[in-house]
C-alpha positions in Angstrom: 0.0 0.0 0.0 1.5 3.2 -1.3 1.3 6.3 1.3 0.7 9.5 0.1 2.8 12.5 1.0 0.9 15.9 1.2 1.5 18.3 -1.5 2.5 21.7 -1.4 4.3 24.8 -3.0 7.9 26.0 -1.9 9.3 29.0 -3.3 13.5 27.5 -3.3 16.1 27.2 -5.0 18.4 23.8 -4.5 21.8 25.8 -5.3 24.4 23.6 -7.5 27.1 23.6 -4.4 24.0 21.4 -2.6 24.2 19.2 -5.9 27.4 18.5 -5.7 27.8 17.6 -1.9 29.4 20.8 -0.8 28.3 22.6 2.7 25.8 24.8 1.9 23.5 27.0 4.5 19.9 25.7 4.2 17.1 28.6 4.5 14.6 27.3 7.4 12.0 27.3 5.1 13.5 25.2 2.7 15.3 22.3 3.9 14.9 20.8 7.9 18.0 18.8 8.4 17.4 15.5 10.9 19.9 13.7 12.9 20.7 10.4 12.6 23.4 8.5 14.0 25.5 11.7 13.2 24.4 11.5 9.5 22.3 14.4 7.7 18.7 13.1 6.5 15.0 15.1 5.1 11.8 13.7 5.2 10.1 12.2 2.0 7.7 15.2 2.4 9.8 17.7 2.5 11.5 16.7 -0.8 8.3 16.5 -2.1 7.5 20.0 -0.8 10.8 21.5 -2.8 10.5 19.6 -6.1 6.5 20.6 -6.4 6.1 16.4 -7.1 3.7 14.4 -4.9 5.4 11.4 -3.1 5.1 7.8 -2.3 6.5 5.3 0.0 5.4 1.4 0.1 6.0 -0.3 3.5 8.5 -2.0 4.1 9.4 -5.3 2.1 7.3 -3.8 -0.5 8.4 -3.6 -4.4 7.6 -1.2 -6.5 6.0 -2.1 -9.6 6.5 0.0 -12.8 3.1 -0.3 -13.8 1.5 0.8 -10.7 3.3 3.7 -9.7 1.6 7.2 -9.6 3.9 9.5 -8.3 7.2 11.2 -9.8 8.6 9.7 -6.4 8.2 6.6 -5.1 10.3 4.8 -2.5 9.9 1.9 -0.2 10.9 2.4 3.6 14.0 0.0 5.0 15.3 0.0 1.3 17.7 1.6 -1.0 15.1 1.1 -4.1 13.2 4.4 -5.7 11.2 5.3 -8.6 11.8 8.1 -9.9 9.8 10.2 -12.9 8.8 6.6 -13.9 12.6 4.9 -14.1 13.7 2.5 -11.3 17.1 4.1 -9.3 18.7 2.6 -6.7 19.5 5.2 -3.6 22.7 5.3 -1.8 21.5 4.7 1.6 18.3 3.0 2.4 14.7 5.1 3.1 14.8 4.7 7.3 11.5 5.8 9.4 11.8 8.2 12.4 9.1 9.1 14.4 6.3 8.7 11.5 8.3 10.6 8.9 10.4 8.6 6.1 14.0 10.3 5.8 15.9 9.9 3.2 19.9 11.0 3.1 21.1 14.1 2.9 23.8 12.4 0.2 20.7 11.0 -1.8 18.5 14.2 -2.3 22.4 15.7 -3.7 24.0 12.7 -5.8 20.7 10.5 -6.8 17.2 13.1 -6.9 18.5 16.1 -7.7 20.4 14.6 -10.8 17.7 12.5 -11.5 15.1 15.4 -11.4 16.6 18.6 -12.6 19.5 17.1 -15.1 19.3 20.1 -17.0 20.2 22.1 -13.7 23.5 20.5 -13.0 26.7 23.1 -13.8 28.5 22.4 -16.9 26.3 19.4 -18.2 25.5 18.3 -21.7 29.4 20.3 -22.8 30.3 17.4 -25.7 32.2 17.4 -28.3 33.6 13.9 -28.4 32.0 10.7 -27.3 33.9 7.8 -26.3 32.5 4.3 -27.1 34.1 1.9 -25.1 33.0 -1.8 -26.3 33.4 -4.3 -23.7 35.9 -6.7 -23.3 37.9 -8.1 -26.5 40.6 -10.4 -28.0 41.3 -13.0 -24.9 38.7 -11.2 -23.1 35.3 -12.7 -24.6 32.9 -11.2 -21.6 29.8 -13.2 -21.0 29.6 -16.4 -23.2 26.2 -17.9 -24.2 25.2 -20.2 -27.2 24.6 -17.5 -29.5 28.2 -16.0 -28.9 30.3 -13.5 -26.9 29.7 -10.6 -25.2 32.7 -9.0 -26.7 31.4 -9.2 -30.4 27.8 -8.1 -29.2 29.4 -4.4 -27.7 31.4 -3.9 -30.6 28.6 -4.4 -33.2 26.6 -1.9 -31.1 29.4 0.6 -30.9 29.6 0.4 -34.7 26.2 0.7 -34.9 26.4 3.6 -32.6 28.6 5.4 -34.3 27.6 6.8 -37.6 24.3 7.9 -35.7 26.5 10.1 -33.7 28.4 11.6 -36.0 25.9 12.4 -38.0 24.3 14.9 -35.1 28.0 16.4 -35.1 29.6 14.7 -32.2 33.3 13.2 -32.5 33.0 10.0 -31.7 36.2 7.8 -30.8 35.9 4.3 -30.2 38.5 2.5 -27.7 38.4 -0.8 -30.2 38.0 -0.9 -33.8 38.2 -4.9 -33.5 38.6 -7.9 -31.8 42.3 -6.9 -29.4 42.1 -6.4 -25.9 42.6 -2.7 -24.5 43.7 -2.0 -20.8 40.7 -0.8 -18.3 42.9 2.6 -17.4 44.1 2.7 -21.4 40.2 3.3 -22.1 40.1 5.9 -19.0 43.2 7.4 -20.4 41.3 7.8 -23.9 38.6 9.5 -22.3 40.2 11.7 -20.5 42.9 13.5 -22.8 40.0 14.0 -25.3 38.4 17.5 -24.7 35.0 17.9 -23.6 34.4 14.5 -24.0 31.6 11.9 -22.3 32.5 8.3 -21.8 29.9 5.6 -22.8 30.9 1.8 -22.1 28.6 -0.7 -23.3 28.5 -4.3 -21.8 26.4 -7.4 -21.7 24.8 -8.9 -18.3 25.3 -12.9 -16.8 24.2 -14.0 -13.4 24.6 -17.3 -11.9 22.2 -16.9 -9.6 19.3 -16.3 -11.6 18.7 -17.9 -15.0 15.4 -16.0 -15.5 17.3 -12.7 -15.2 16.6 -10.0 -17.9 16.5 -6.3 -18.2 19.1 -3.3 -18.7 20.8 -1.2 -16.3 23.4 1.5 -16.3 26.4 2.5 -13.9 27.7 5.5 -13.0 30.5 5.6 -10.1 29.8 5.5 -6.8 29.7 9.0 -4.5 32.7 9.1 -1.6 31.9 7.5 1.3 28.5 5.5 -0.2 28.2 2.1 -0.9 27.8 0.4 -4.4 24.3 -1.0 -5.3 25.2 -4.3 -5.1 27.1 -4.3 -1.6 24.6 -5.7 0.6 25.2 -4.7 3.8 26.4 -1.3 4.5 29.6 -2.2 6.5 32.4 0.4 6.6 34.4 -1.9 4.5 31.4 -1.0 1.7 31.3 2.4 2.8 34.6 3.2 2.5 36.2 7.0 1.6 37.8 5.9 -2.1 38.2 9.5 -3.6 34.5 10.1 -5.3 33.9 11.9 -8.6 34.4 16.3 -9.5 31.6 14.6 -12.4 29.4 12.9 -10.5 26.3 14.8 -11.3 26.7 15.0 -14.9 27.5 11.3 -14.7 23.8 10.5 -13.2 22.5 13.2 -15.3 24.0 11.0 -18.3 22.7 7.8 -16.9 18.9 9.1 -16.7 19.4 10.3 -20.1 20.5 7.2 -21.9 18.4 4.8 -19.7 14.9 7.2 -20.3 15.7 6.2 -24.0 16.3 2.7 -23.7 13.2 1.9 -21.7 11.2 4.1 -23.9 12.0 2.6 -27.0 12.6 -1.3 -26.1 10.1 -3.1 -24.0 12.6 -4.4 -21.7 12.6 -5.1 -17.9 13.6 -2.0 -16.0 16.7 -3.1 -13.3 17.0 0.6 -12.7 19.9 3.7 -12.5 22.7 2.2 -10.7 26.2 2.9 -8.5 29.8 1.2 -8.9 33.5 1.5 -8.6 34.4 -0.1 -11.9 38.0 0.6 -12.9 36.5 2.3 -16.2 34.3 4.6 -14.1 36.4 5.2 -11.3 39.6 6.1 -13.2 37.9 8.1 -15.9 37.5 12.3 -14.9 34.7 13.1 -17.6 30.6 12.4 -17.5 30.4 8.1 -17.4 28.3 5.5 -17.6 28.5 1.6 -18.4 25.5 -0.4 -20.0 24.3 -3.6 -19.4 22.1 -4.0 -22.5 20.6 -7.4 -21.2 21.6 -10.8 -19.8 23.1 -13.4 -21.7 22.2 -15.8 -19.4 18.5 -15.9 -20.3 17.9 -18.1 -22.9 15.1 -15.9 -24.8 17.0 -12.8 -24.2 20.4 -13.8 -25.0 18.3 -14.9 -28.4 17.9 -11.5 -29.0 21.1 -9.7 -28.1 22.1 -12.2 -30.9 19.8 -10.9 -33.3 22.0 -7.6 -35.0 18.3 -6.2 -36.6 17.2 -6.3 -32.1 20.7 -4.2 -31.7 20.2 -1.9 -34.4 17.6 -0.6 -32.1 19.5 -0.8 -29.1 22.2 1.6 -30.4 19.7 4.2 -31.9 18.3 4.1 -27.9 21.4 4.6 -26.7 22.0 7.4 -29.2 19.2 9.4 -28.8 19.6 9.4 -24.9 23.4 10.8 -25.5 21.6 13.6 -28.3 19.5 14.6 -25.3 22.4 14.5 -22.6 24.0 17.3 -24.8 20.2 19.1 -25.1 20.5 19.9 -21.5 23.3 22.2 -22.3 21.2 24.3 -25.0 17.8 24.2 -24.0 18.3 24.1 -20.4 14.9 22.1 -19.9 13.9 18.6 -18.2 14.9 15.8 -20.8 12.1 13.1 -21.9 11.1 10.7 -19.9 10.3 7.0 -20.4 6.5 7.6 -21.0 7.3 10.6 -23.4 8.9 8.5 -25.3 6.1 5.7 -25.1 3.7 8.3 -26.0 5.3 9.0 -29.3 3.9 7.4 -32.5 7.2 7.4 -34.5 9.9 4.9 -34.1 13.5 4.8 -33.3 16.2 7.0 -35.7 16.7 4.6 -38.9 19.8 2.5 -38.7 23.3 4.0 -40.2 25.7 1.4 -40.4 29.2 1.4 -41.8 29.7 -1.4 -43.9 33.8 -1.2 -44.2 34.9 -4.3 -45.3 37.5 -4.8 -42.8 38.0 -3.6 -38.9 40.5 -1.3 -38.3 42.7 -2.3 -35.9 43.4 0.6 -33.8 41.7 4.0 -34.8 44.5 6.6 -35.5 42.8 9.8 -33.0 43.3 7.0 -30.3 47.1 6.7 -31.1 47.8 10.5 -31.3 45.7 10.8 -27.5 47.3 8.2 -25.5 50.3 7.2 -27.9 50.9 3.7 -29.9 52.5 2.0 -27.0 49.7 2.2 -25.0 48.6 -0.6 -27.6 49.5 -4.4 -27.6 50.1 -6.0 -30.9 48.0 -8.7 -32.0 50.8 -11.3 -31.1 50.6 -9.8 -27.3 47.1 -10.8 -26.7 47.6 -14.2 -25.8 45.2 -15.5 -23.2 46.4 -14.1 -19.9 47.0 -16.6 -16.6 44.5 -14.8 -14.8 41.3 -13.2 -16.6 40.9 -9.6 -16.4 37.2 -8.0 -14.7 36.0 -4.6 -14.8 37.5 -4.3 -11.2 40.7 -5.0 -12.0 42.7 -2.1 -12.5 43.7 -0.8 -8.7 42.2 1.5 -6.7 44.0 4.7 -6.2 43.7 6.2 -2.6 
């Protein structure tokens, strides 16, 4: 049973130092700061109060359904899982109860609603000029494996897909593999990075081997300083642990909610929601990132259509048109679309551009001249390794 929080008008402005988790001086009308345990939370109602949107909370134990929410905000108390404008995100700290009101962090209303809700609000966001597309995995690195092939040949078909669509809306677009080789987790950070004005967009495949009948996407941006991932499940200091966090962070999540709008709105796919993680290609990059998970290929019907290239020439249009919006926010200054704007409209996705070169490059020349050629392995040098290589590979970097 969903509780509903009263509505009403505040005149207040959330200032962009509040976004990005700086101390700020709170007016009393705006925000009432409550103790607990020495940590900073507000209550579900006043949130609701400063973004004009009516609230819910389910009880605890509850799970919110997609087709049954009402609200732009939706929670569930004892748990870190939101909806939010009609896309599941995951909160940093879970929704606790005090004295009849639900509190959620202080750190949440900054690095998860305040992204989520005013994208086009966060400083500097939607500046691109060059998008990275970083396919997953590659050469000894295959990635997920199921019977209708490899994860690694799945992300690079996207990103090829991907990329004529992005070029043709102006955008630079530099991909960290032109074939099947395997690039370094910090030599695709490094890419990123020396590129100006650039985004980062990694693209990935899902497995579980705890659930077969797992499906849906879901999309990564790093974790906030002292905040546990989404999938630590207990919040022990070990989880919660002070690794640097990210000068990005807000157009990261402002990214994410971009990208995943468009993928749920155009493909009918189960909704695993906005997510947190210290992945070496998220934690090491310093510009706007995201990863993908674009489905599982453990599910046998699913995995069926991540093989199908006509299913991902929709997935990369999705993606594409979420990135084109990302940079709107920039120019227009106005709340992106949502997943039901996008269900609402009677077209379909962009038309498929695809290169059709006859042969893969094997290393795309603007990635030489930003990181230089011996940041490259020849193909003789990427023999299978003794120990495979994850996303969380590359160290962490007090």
């Amino acid at each position: 049973m969903l509780l509903p929080v009263k509505r009403s008008v505040v005149i207040a402005f959330l200032c962009t130092s509040f976004a990005m988790g700086r101390p700020v001086a709170f007016g009393a009308n705006d925000w009432q700061i409550i103790k607990v345990s020495d940590h900073d939370y507000l209550s579900v109602d006043n949130v609701s109060r400063f973004y004009r949107l009516p609230a819910g909370v389910a009880a605890t134990g509850g799970k919110i359904q997609s087709e049954s929410v009402s609200h732009p905000l939706e929670f569930v108390s004892g748990s870190r899982e939101a909806m939010i404008n009609g896309a599941r995100s995951w909160l940093c700290f879970p929704l606790v109860e005090q004295d009849g009101k639900y509190l959620v962090s202080r750190t949440d209303v900054a690095k998860t609603i305040e992204p989520l809700v005013r994208p086009h609000r966060v400083a500097n966001v939607g500046k691109i000029e060059t998008v990275i597309l970083d396919p997953g995995h590659g050469g000894h690195d295959k990635g997920q494996v199921s019977r209708y092939g490899y994860e690694k040949d799945f992300a690079l078909d996207v990103a090829r897909k991907l990329r004529p669509l992005l070029q043709a809306k102006g955008l630079r677009v530099i991909m960290t593999r032109e074939g099947d080789y395997f690039v370094p987790l910090e030599v695709r950070a490094q890419i990123a990075n020396a590129a100006r004005n650039s985004i980062f967009v990694s693209i990935h495949f899902n497995a579980t081997n705890d659930d077969p009948n797992a499906t849906g996407f879901e999309i990564f941006s790093f974790t906030p300083r002292g905040a546990p991932s989404t999938s630590d499940s207990a919040l022990a200091l070990s989880s919660s642990n002070m690794q640097p966090g990210s000068e990005v962070d807000a157009q990261s999540m402002a990214l994410s909610a971009c990208i995943y709008h468009s993928l749920l709105g155009h493909i009918p796919e189960y909704d695993r929601g906005i997510k947190r993680a210290r992945f070496a290609v998220l934690r090491l990059t310093k510009v706007p990132a995201v990863l993908i998970e674009g489905g599982f290929l453990t599910e046998r019907g699913e995995s069926k259509l991540i093989s199908n290239k006509d299913w991902r020439g929709k997935l990369a249009p999705a993606i594409g048109v979420g990135i084109e919006n990302y940079r709107d926010l920039g120019v227009k200054k106005q709340p992106p679309m949502l997943v039901a704007d996008y269900r609402r409209q009677t077209k379909s996705v962009p038309t498929e551009v695809v290169s059709r070169d006859g042969k893969l490059k094997e290393a795309d020349a603007s990635l030489i001249s930003l990181v230089g050629e011996s940041k490259f392995a020849s193909p003789q040098q990427t023999s299978t390794p003794s120990k495979r290589l994850s996303l969380e590979s590359a160290p962490i970097v007090p």
